[in-house]
N, C-alpha and C positions, 0 to 999 in steps of 0.2 A: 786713578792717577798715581804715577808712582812717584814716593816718599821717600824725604832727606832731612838730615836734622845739623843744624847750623852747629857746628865745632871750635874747637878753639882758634883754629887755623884759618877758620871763615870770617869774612867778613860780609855786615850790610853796610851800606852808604846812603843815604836818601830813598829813593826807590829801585835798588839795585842790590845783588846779592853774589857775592863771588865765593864758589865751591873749589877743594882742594881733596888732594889726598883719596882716600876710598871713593868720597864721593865722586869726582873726579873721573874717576877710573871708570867706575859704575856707571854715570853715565853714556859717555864716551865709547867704553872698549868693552862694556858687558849688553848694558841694553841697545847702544848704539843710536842713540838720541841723537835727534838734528835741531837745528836753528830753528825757533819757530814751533815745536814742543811744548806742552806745559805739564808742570812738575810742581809738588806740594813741597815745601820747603818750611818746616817746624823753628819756632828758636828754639826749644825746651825748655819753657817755662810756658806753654799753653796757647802760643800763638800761631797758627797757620800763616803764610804767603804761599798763593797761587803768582806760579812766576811762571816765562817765557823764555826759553833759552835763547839767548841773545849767538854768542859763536865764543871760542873757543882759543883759549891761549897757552904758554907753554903750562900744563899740568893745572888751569884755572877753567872754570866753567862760570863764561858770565851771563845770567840771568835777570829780567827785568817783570821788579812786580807788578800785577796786575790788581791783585787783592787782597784784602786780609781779612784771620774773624775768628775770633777765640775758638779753640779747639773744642768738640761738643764730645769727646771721647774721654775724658778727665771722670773722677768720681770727686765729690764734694770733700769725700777722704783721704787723705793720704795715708796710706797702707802701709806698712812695714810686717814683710813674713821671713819671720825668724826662723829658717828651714836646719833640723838638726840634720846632720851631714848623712848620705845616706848611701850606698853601696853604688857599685858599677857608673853609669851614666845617668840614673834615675834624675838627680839635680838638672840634668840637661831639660827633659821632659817639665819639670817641674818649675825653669825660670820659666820657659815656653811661655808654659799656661798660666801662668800667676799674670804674667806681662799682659796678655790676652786679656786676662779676669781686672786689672785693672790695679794690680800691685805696683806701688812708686818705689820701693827696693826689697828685697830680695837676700838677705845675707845669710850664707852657708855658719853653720855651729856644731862645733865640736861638743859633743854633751858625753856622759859618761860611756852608754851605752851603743856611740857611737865606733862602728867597728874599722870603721876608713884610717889609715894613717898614711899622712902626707906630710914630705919633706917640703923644703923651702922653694924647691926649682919646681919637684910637682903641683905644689900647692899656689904659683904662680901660672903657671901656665894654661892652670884649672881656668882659672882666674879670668882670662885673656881670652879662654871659650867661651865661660858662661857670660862674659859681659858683648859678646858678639850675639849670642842667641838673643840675648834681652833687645839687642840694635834691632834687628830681624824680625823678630815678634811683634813691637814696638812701629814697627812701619808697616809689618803685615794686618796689625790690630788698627790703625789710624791716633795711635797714640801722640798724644800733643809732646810728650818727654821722653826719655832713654832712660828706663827704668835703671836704679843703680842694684851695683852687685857689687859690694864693700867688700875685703881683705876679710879671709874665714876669721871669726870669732870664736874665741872660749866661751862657754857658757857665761860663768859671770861678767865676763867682758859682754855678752849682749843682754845681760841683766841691767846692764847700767846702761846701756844706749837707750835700752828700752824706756827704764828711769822716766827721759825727757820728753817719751809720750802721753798726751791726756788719757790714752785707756791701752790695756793690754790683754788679751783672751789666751788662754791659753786650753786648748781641747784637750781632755783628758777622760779615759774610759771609767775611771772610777768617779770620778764627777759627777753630780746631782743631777738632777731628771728635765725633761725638757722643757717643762715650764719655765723653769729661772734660764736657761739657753735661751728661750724666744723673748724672754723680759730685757736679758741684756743686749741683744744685739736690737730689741726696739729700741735701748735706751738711749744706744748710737744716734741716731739718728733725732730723738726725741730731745736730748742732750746738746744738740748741734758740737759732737766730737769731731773736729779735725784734724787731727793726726789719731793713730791705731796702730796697735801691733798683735799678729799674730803670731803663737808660738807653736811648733810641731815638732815633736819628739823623734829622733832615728828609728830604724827598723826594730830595735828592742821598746823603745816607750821610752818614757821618763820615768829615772829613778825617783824612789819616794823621796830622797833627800831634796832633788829639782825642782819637785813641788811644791813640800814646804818654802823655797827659798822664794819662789814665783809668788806666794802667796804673801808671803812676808814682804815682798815689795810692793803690796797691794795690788797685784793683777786677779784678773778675775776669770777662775777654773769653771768648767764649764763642761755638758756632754753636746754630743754628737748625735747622741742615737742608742737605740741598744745593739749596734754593729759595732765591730771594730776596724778601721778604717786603716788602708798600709799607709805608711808615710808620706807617698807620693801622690796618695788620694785626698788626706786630710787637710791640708791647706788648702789644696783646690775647693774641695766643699766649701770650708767655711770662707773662702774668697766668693764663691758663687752665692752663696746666700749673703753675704753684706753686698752685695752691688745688685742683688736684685732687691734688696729693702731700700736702699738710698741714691741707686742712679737714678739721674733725673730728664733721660733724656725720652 
């Protein structure tokens, strides 16, 4: 059943639901849906409506719900992957699959070793992609929310977002061995953490100075493996392995 996520433009009313804008369109002049259709309609904040397309007005699509029932695609954790900026399109590839694996945002970081420079107009329009991909993903995954994809951060600017997480991991190849890796990511779970943050270095790694600072804010370094993992790889892992320790479904 194809997927829509209620926007700011949208409204519910009792048992009704009126779509505007993309979705709108989408409906209408992409899939070309009729009266009488039924369509999964998110609020994003983890609630499904099964609705019924009622008919159609100038640029509104009105719909009538049939049912509702918490989203079973959620993870118990909200994720945060602190992705360091990383060359060409890779980022594309990498909201994708985070949004897939079950990542609730997503924000690009400039770290030291990061080799990408973007101006004000570039670095907005990035922007306007990658929070399209996460929509996409997001309804292609059956995801209850639209994962966010926040304004590129400095490093220390996501050192301190991060801050306000109960736990922070950060994969690093000179990082102790796997034992303490499988103890902390049991701890997740074992801990009942809800909010999380993931951190990954650009195509060069993290400099030793990042590390120290990571650690000084009490995040907790960690390996991977004795591989060395590309940038576009290592979130993903460590997203796949905390959502097969803690999905519940």
């Amino acid at each position: 059943m194809h997927r829509f996520y209620i926007k700011n433009e949208d409204t519910v009313t009792g048992g009704t639901v009126k779509l505007t804008g993309d979705s709108y369109n989408h409906i209408r002049n992409v899939l070309r849906l009729n009266a009488g259709d039924e369509v999964t309609v998110s609020d994003g904040a983890g609630t499904d409506y099964t609705c019924v397309i009622g008919d159609f007005e100038d640029g509104v699509v009105n719909l009538t719900i049939t049912d509702l029932n918490r989203n079973a695609a959620e993870l118990p954790v909200s994720i945060t992957l602190y992705q360091g900026m990383p060359k060409g399109d890779k980022l594309d590839l990498v909201i994708e699959k985070a949004v897939e694996l079950g990542a609730a945002r997503i924000v690009p970081v400039m770290m030291e070793r990061t080799v990408v420079k973007l101006d004000e107009k570039k670095a907005e329009k990035r922007l306007t992609r990658y929070r399209a991909i996460a929509e996409a993903a997001g309804k292609q995954s059956g995801r209850g929310i639209i994962a966010e994809v926040p304004a590129i951060m400095t490093y220390a600017e996501a050192i301190k977002d991060a801050s306000a997480l109960e736990r922070v991991l950060v994969p690093y190849e000179d990082a102790r061995g796997m034992a303490h890796a499988r103890a902390v990511v049991k701890a997740i779970k074992d801990d009942g953490v809800r909010s999380l943050g993931i951190f990954i270095g650009p195509e060069g790694g993290f400099a030793a100075k990042e590390i120290e600072q990571a650690e000084a804010a009490g995040f907790l370094v960690l390996s991977l493996g004795s591989r060395i993992l590309r940038t576009e790889t290592a979130g993903l892992t460590m997203l796949s392995i905390i959502g097969f320790e803690l999905d519940n479904g």
